[in-house]
C-alpha positions in Angstrom: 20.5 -1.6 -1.5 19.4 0.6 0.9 18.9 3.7 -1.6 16.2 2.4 -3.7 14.4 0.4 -0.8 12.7 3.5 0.4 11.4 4.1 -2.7 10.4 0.5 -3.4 9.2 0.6 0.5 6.9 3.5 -1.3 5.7 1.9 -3.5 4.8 -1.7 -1.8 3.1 0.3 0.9 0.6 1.9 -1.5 0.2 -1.4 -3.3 -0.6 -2.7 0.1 -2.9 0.3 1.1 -4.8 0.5 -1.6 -7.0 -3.0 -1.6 -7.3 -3.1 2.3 -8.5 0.6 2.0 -11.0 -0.7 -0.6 -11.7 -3.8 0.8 -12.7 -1.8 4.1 -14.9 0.8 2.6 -16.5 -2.4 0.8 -17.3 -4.0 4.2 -18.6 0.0 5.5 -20.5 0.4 2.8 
């Protein structure tokens, strides 16, 4: 399992990033 979980890991993390990056420059703006 461990192989592909970094990958995966990857992945969630950007799906993750991405709306609390935007969601952050919404509330600087």
């Amino acid at each position: 399992m461990m192989y592909y979980s970094a990958e995966n890991m990857a992945l969630t993390q950007m799906a993750i990033t991405e709306p609390i990056m935007t969601i952050t420059l919404k509330l600087h703006a």
